[in-house]
C-alpha positions as CSV (number, residue, x, y, z in Angstrom):
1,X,10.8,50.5,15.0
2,X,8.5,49.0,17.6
3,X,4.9,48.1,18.3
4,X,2.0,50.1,20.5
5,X,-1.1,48.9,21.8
6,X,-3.8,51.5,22.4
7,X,-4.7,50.9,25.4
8,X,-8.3,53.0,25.2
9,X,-8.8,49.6,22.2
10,X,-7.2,46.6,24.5
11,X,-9.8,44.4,25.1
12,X,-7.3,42.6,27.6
13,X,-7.8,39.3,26.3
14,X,-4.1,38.2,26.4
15,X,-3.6,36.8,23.2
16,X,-0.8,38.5,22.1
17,X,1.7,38.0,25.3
18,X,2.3,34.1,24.4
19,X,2.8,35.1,21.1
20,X,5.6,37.5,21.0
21,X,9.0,36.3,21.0
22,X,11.2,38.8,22.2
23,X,8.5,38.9,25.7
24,X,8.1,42.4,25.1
25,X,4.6,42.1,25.7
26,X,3.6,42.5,29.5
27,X,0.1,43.4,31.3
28,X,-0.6,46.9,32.9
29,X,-3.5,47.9,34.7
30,X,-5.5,45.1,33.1
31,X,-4.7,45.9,29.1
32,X,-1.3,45.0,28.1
33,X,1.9,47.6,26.3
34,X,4.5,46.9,24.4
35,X,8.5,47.3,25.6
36,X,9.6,49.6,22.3
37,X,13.5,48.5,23.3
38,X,12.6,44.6,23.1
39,X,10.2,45.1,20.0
40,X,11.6,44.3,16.4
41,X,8.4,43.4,15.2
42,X,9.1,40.4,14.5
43,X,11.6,41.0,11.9
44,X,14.0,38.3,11.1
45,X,11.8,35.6,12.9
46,X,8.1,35.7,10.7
47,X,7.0,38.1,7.9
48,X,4.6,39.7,9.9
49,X,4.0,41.2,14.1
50,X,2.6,38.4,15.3
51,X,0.8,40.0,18.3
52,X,-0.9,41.6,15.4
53,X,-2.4,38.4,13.9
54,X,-3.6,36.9,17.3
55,X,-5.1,40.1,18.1
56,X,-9.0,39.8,17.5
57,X,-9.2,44.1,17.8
58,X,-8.6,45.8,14.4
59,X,-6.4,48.7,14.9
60,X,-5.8,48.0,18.3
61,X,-1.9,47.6,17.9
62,X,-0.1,50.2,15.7
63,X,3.6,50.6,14.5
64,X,4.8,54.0,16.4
């Protein structure tokens, strides 16, 4: 599975792209998406999506 940001919800504040590992996090027309083929969701490197905990927008970032 992978990751999606809503982008009508992305603040833009950047948090999340230092924080994923597999850089599958990249900035697009000032809010930032998620590459669904380098997305694991963190599995097998923490117990929970990081970009998730940084992100300070509830919701914002969904599994699809």
């Amino acid at each position: 599975m992978a990751l999606k940001i809503i982008a009508s919800m992305c603040s833009g504040c950047s948090a999340c792209e230092p924080e994923c590992p597999n850089v599958a996090i990249r900035e697009k027309g000032g809010t930032f998406v998620i590459d669904p083929k380098k997305c694991t969701e963190c599995e097998g490197q923490f117990d929970s999506p990081q970009c998730i905990a940084v992100c300070p927008v509830d919701g914002c970032i969904k599994k699809v």
